[in-house]
N, C-alpha and C positions, 0 to 999 in steps of 0.2 A: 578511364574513370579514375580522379582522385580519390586516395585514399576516404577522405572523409566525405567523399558520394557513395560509399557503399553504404547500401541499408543495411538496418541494423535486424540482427533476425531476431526471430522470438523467442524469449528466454521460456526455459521449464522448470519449475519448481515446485515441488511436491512439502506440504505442510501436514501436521498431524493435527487431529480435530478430534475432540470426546463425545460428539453427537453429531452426525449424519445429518441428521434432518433441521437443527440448529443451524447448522454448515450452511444448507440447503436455501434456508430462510436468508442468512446476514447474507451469504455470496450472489444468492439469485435476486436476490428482493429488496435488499436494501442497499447495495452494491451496484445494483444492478447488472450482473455480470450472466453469458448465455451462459447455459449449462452443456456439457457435451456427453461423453460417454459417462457411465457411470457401471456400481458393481453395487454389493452388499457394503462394501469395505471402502470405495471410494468415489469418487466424484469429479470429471474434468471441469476446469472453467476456464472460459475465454474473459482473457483480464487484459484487457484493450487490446486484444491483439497476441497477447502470451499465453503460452499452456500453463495454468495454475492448477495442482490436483490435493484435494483435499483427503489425505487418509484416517481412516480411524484409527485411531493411539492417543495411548496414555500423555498426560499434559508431563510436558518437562519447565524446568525450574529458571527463570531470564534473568538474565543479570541488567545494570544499567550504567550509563557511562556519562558524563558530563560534557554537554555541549551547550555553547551559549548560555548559561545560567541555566538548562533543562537538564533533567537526570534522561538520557533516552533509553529508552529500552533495546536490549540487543540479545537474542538478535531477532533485526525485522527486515520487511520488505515491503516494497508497494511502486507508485508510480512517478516519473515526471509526467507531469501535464502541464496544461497550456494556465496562461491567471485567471479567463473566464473558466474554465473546467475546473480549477481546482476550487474556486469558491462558487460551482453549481453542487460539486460535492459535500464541500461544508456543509451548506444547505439543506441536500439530502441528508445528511446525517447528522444534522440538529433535528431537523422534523422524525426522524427513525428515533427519538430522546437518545441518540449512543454519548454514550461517556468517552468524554478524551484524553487519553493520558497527558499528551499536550496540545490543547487547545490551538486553532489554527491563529499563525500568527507570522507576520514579516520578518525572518531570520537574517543577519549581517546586513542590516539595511544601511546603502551607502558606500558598504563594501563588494570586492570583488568574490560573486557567488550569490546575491543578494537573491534571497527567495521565501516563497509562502511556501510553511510546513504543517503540517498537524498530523499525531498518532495518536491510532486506536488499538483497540485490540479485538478482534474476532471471539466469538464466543467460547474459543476454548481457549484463551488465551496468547495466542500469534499473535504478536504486537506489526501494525502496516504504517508506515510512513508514507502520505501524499505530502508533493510538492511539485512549486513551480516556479521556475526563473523569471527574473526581471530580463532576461538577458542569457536566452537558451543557448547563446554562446558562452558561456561562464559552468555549464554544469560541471568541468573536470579544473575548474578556474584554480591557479595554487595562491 
């Protein structure tokens, strides 16, 4: 098998959250993400396929960086998806009223990397970046 036929495995990533049951809401319900184990303290979620865990703690302080004319927020995380997936998302989360730090929109169009992006931030403030490639051969494009 070539290299680039190995699957890619599930990333784990453990975020800090200042309400549980907020968490609970945006991750389970407006996300639509399953939920799995859980604790007093924290929260598994299946985020397409990846272990994402929501813990309770204190909000720390984000800084932001300049890309394409946007300030991004950093630091974040979230998904590639596919261009019907990522504007079925939009969608959800215009009807959910979520505020967007950057509104979704067609980034490097034209160029090599050309993709839809948009961030949010979760209720305790974890800024997530969805996107999607014109051209899912381009995502590590230089």
């Amino acid at each position: 098998m070539a290299m680039h036929e190995i699957p890619v495995p599930p990333f784990h990533l453990a975020v800090p959250v200042d309400d549980l049951a907020v968490a609970r809401r945006f991750y389970g319900e407006t996300l639509g993400c399953r939920q799995g184990r859980s604790s007093d303290t924290w929260i598994d979620w299946n985020f397409r396929g990846h272990q994402l865990v929501t813990h309770l703690a204190p909000r720390n302080e984000p800084i932001h960086n300049p890309v394409d004319g946007h300030d991004v927020p950093v630091p974040h995380f979230g998904l590639v998806l596919s261009i019907p997936d990522f504007h079925t998302l939009a969608e959800r989360l215009r009807a959910a009223d979520t505020t967007f730090v950057i509104e979704p929109y067609l980034r490097f169009e034209g160029q090599p990397g050309e993709q839809w992006t948009m961030f949010l931030k979760d209720p305790s403030g974890n800024a997530l970046e969805f996107k999607a490639f014109a051209d899912s051969s381009q995502i590590f494009a230089v």
